[in-house]
C-alpha positions as CSV (number, residue, x, y, z in Angstrom):
1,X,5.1,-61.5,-37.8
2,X,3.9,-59.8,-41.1
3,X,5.0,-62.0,-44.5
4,X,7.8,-60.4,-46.1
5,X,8.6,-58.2,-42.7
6,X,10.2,-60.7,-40.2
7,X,11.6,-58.6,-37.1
8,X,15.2,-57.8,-36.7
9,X,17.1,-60.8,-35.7
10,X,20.5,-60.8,-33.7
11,X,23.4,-60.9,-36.2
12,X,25.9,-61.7,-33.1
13,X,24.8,-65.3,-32.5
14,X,26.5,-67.7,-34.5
15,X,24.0,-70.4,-34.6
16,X,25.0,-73.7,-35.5
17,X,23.6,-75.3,-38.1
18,X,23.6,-78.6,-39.7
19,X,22.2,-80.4,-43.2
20,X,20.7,-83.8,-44.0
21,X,20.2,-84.0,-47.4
22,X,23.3,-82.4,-49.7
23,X,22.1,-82.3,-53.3
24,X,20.5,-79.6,-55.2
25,X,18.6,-77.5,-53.1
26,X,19.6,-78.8,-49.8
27,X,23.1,-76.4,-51.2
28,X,20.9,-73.7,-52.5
29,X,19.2,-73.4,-49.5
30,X,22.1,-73.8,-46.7
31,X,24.1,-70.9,-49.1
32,X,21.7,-68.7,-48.8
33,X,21.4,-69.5,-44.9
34,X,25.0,-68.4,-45.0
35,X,24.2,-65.0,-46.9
36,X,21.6,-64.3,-44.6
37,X,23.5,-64.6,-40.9
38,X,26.8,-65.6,-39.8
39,X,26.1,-68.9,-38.8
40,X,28.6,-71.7,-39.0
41,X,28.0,-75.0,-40.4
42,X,29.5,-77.5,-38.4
43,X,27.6,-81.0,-39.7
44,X,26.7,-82.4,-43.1
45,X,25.0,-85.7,-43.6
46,X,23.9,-87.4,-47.0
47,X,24.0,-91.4,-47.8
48,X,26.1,-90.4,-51.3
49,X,29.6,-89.8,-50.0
50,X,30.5,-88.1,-53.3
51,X,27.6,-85.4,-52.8
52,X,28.9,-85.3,-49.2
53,X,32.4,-84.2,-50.5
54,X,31.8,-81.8,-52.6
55,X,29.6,-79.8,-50.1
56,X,31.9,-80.0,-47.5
57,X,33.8,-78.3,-49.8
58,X,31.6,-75.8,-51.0
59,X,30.5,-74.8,-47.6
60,X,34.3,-74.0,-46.5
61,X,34.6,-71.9,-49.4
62,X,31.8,-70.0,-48.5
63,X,31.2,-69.5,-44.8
64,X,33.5,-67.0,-42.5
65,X,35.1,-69.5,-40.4
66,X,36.3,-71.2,-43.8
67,X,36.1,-74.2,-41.6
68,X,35.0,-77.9,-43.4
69,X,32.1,-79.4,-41.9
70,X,32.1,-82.8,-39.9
71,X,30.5,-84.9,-41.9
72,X,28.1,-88.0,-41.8
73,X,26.1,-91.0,-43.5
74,X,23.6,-91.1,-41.1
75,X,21.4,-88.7,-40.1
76,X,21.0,-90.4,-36.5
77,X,24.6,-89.9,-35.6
78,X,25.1,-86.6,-36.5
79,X,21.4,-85.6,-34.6
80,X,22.9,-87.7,-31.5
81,X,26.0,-84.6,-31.3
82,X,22.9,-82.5,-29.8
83,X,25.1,-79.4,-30.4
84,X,23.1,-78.1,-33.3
85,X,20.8,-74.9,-33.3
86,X,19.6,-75.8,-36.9
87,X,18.9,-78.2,-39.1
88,X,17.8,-77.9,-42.2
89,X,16.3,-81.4,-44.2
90,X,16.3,-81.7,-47.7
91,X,16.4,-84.7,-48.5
92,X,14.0,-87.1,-51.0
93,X,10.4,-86.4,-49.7
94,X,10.1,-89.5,-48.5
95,X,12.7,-88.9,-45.8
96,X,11.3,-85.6,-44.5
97,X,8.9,-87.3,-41.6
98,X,11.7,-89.0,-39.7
99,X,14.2,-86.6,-40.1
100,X,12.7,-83.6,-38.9
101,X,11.1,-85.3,-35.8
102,X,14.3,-86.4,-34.8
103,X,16.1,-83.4,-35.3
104,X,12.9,-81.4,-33.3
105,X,13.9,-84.1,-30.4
106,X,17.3,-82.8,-30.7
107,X,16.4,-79.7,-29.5
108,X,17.0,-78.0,-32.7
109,X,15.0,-75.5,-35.0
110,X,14.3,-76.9,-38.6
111,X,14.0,-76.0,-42.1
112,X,12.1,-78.5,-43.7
113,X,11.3,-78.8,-47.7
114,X,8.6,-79.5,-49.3
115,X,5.8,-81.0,-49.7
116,X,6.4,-81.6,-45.6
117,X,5.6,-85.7,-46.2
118,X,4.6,-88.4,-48.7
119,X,1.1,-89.2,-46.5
120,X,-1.0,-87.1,-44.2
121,X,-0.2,-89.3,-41.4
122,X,3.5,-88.4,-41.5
123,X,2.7,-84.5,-41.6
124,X,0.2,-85.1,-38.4
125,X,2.9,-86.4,-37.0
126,X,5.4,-83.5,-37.8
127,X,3.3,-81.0,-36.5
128,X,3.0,-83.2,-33.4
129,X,6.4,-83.2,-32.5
130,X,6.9,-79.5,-33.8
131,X,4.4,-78.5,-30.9
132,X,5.8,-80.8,-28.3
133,X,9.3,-79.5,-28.1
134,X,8.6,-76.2,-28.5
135,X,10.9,-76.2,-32.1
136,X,10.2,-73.3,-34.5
137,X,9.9,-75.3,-38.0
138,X,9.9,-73.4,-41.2
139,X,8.8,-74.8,-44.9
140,X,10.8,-74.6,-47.6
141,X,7.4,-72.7,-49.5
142,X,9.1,-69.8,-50.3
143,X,6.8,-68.0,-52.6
144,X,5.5,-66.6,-49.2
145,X,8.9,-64.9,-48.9
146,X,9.2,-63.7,-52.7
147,X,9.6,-59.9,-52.9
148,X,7.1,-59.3,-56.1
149,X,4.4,-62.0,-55.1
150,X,4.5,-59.8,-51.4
151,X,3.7,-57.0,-53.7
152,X,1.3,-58.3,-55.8
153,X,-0.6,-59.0,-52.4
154,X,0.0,-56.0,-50.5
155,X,-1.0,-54.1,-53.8
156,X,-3.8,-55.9,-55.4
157,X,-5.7,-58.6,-53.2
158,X,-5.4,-57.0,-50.1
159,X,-6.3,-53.5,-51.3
160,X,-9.7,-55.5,-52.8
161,X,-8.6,-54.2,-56.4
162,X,-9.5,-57.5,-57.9
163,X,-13.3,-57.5,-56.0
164,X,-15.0,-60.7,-55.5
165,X,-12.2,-63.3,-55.8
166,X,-14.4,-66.8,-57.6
167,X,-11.6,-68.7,-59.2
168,X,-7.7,-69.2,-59.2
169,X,-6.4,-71.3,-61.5
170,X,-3.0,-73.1,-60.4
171,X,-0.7,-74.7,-63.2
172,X,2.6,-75.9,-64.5
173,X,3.1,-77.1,-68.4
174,X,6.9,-78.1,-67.5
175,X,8.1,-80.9,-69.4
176,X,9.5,-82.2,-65.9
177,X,8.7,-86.0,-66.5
178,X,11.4,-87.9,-67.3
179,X,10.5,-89.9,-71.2
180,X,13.9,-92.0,-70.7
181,X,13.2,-95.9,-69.8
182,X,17.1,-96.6,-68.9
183,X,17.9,-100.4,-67.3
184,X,18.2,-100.8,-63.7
185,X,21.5,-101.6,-63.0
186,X,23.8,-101.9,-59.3
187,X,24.2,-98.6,-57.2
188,X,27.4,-97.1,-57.5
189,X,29.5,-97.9,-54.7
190,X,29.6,-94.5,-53.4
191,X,25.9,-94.7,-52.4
192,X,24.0,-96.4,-49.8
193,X,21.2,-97.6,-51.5
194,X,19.6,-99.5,-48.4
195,X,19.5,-96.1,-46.4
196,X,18.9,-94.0,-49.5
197,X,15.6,-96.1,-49.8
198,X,15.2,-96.2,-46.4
199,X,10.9,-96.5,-45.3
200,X,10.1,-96.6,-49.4
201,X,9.4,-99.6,-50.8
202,X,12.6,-100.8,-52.2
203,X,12.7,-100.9,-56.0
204,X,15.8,-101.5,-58.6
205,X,18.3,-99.2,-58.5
206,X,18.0,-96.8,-61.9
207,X,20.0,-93.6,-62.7
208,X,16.7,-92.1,-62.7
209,X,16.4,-92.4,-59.5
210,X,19.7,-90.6,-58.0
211,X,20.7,-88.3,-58.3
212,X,17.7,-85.6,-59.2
213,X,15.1,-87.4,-60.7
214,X,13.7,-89.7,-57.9
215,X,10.1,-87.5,-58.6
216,X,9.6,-89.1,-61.4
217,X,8.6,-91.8,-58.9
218,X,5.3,-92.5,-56.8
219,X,7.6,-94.4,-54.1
220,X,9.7,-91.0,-52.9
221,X,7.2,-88.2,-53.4
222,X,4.2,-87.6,-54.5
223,X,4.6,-86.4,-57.7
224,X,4.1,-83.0,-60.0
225,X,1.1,-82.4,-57.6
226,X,3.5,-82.7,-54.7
227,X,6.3,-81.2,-56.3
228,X,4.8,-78.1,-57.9
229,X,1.3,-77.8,-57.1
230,X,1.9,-77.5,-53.6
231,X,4.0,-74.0,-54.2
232,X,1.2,-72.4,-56.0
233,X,-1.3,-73.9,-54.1
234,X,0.0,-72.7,-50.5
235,X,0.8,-69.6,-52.1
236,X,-3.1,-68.7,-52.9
237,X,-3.6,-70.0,-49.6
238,X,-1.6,-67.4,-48.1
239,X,-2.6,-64.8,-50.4
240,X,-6.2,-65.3,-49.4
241,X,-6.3,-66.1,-45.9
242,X,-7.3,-69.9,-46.9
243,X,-7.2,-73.0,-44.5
244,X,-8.6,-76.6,-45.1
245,X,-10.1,-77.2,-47.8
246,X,-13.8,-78.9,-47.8
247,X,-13.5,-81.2,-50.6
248,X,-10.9,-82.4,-52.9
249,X,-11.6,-83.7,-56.4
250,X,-8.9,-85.0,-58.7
251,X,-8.7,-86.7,-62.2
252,X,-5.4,-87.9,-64.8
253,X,-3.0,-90.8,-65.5
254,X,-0.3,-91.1,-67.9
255,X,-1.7,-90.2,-70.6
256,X,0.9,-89.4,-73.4
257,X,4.2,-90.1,-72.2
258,X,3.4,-93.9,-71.8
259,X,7.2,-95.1,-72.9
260,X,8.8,-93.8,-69.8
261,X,10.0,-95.6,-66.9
262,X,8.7,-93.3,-64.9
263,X,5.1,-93.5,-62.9
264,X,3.5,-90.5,-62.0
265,X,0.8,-88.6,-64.0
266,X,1.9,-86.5,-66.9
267,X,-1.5,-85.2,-66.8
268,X,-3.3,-84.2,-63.9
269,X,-6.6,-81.6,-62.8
270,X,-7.2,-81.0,-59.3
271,X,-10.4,-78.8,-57.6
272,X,-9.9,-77.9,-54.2
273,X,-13.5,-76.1,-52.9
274,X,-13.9,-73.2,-50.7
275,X,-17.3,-72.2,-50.1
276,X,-18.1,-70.1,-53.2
277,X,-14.3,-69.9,-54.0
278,X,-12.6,-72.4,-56.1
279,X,-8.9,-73.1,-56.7
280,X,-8.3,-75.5,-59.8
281,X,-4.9,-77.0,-60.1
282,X,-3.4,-78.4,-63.7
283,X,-0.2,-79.4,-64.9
284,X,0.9,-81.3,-68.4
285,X,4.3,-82.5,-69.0
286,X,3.6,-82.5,-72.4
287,X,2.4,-79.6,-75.2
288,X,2.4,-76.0,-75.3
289,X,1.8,-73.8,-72.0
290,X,-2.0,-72.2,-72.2
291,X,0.0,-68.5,-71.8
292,X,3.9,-68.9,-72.5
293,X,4.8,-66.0,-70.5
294,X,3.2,-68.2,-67.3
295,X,4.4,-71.9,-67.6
296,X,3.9,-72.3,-63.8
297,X,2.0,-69.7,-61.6
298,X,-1.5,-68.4,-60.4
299,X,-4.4,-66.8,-61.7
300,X,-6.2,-64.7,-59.5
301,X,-10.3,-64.3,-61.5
302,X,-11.9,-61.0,-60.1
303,X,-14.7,-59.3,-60.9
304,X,-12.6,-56.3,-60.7
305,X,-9.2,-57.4,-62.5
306,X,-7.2,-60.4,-62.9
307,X,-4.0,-61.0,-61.1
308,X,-1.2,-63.4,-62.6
309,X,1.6,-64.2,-60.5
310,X,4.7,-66.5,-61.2
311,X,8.1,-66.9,-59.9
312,X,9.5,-64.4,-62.5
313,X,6.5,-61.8,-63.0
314,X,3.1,-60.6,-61.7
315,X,0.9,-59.0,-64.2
316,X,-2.7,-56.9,-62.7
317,X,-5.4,-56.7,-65.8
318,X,-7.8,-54.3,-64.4
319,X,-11.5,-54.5,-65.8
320,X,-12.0,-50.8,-66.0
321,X,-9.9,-48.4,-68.0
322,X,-6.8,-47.6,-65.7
323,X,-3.6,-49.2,-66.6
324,X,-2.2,-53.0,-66.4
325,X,0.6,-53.2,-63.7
326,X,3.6,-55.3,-64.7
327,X,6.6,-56.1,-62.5
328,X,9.2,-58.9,-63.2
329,X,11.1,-60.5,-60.3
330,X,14.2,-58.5,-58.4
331,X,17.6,-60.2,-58.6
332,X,20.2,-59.5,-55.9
333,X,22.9,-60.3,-58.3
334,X,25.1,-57.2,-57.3
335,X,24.7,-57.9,-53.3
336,X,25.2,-61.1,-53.5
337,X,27.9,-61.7,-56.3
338,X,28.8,-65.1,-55.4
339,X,24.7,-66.0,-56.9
340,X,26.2,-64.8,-60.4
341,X,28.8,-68.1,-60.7
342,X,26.8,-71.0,-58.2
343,X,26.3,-73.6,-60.3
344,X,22.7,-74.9,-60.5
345,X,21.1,-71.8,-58.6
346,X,17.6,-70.6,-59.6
347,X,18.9,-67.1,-59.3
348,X,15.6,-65.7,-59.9
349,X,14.5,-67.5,-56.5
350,X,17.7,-66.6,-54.4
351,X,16.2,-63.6,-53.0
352,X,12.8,-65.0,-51.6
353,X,15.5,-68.1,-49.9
354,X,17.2,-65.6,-48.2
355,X,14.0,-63.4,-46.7
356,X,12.5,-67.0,-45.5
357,X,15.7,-67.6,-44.1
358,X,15.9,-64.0,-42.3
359,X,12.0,-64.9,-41.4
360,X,12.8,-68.3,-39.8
361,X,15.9,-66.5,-38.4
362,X,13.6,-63.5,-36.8
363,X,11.0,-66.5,-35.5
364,X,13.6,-68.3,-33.7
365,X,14.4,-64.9,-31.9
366,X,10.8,-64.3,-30.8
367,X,10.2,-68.2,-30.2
368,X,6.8,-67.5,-32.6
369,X,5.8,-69.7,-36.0
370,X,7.8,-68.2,-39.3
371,X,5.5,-67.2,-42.3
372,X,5.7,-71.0,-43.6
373,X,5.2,-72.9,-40.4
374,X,5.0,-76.5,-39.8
375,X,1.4,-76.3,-39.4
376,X,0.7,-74.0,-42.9
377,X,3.5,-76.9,-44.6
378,X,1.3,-79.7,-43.4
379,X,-2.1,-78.2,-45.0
380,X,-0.7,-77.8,-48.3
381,X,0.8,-80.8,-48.1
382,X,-2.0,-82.5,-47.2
383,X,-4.2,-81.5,-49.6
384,X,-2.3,-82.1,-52.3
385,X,-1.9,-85.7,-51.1
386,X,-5.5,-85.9,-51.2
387,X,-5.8,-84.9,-54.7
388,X,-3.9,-87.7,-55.5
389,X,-5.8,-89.8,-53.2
390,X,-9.1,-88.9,-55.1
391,X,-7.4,-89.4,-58.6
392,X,-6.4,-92.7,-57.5
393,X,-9.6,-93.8,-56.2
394,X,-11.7,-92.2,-58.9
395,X,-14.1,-90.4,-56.9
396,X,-14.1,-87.0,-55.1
397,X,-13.2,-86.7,-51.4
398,X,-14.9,-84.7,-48.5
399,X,-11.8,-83.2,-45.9
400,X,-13.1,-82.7,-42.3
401,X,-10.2,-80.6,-41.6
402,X,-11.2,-80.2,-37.7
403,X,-10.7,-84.1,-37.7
404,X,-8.0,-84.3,-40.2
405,X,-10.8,-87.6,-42.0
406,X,-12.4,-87.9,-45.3
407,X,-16.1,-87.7,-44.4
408,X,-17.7,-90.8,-45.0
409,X,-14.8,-92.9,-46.9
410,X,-12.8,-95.9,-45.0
411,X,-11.0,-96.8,-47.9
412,X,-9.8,-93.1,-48.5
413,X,-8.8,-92.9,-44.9
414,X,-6.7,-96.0,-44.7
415,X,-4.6,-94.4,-47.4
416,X,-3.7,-91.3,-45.4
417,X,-1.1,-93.6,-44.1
418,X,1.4,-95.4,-46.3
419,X,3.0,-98.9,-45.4
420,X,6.7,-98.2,-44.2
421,X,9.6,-100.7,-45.0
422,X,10.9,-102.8,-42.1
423,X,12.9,-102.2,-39.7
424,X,11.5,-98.6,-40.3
425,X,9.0,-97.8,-37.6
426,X,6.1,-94.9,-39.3
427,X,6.1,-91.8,-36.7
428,X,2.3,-91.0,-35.4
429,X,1.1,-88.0,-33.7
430,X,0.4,-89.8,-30.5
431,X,4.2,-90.9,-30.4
432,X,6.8,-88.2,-31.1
């Protein structure tokens, strides 16, 4: 199935979908699901019972039926129903493995966020299951679904109007990182802490934590590389026709922002190597952005031109004479009127949900893998795990991608796996 051009699905099934994980863009997501097809969403699960509320509500408002979800505080009972088409996860990272194997066993579809896991061993495992039960699973990497970046591709790479392609640099000078240091304090009664945490080592409860900013933390994710990297990162893949990489090479700390509660890098370079290609990965949380007009995006180096690409914009600087190309992102404000009032919506990234929910949609049809499948999810993922692997480790790492090992390094490899918090049992390929 051709990115951006996901065969006609059937509009008359009303699939039945359900959603573990109801903050931010667990919402976002499931509303544009509703946009795209008339499905009706019959189960709702998150461990805050407050969040859980309020989308029950928001999801009457907005689907045909006008009909409030069941809902649930554990994402095991409402899977045990076994009367759901879909299910979509989007919950903290660190919840991703177990949820979407167990909604594969089901007998559902799944869309899964990303990054797919917080260790390689979890995404291994993913893909495992994915296979097993014959499930289509589609990652929330959604750049590959973005009307301009399709462009920009179809237009400039694929045409070979950049030439020999040597270097993209990947980057994001957000100040994303949390510089508060707040006391821990109790969990508010409407949360389940214990099941919040769930497989993650359990730490103090701090409003940094939940809701939104959990990130900022080592323990649930795997950082800015995990969070943002990985978008821009799968994105070249896909725009180059990239797999595995062969070796990963990483360096940064904390650097600046040393007063902040938080613990992942607020500076951070990563190389991943391709042959006589590479693809160099930076982000600061601190300072000005090296080009204003691209605080996060790509940077395709050709011999022939240079392609930019973000979320909002793509910009083509040929080397000859002929003209730049310039195109900003396409808002559907006007189709979809209800984007215009949604509170918290990234309206410039509305329109790329909906087309990889209309391709996930058209896979499920076919039984065939979506433009972000499982698979794709888990070698982003994976590599950007890696490259915080090698930071960590201070030293760069060699991927046998065939074998899924770092050539050469036991200590690297034990860390593919993190430790898992009792009575939690860690999912392996072998297994699901």
């Amino acid at each position: 199935m051709g990115a951006g051009q996901a065969a006609a699905y059937d509009d008359q099934k009303v699939r039945r979908v359900g959603l573990i994980g109801c903050g931010w863009y667990g919402k976002a997501d499931l509303l544009r699901l509703i946009q795209a097809s008339p499905v009706e969403v019959v189960s709702l699960c998150d461990v805050d019972r407050r969040m859980l509320a309020q989308a029950a509500e928001i999801v009457a408002s907005r689907q045909k039926s006008k009909k409030k979800p069941r809902t649930y505080t554990d994402y095991r009972e409402m899977l045990q129903e076994r009367d759901l088409d879909i299910v979509e996860v989007a919950t903290p990272d660190h919840w991703h493995a177990l949820a979407m194997i167990a909604a594969v066993q089901s007998g559902a579809d799944v869309y899964v966020q990303k990054p797919i896991s917080v260790d390689v061993v979890e995404g291994q495992a993913m893909l495992a299951a994915a296979r097993k039960h014959q499930r289509v699973v589609q990652v929330g990497t959604q750049r590959r679904s973005t009307p301009h970046i399709i462009e920009a591709m179809d237009r400039f790479v694929k045409t070979g109007k950049l030439g020999k392609i040597g270097l993209v640099e990947i980057y994001c000078y957000y100040h994303m990182r949390p510089t508060a240091n707040p006391p821990d304090t109790q969990p508010p009664e409407y949360l389940d802490y214990e099941m919040w945490t769930g497989p993650a080592p359990m730490r103090p409860y701090n409003k940094l934590v939940h809701p939104g900013s959990w990130r900022a933390f080592m323990e649930y994710g795997n950082g800015i590389v995990g969070d943002m990297c990985i978008h821009m990162f799968d994105m070249t893949r896909w725009m180059l026709g990239l797999g595995w990489p062969t070796r990963v090479d990483s360096t940064g700390g904390i650097l600046v922002e040393k007063g902040s509660k938080a613990n992942i890098s607020d500076t951070q370079t990563a190389t991943f190597d391709y042959d006589d290609l590479r693809v160099v990965w930076q982000h600061r949380t601190w300072g000005h952005s090296a080009d204003p007009k691209y605080p996060w995006g790509a940077t395709f180096y050709g011999d022939k031109g240079t392609l930019k690409v973000s979320v909002f914009s793509y910009d083509f600087l040929p080397m000859d004479k002929s003209e730049p190309v310039h195109r900003d992102v396409t808002y559907e404000l006007e189709q979809y009127p209800e984007d215009k009032t949604e509170e918290r919506l990234e309206r410039h990234v509305a329109p790329a949900i909906r087309g990889h929910m209309r391709n996930f949609l058209a896979a499920i049809d076919a039984r065939s893998r979506p433009v972000a499948d499982i698979e794709q999810g888990h070698i982003s993922t994976a590599s950007c795990i890696l490259a915080n692997l090698s930071m960590k480790l201070g030293r760069s790492l060699r991927w046998d991608g065939a074998r899924q090992q770092v050539v050469g390094d036991e200590e690297a490899n034990r860390l593919l796996r993190r430790p898992y918090r009792h009575p939690w049992v860690r999912p392996e390929a072998e297994s699901v």
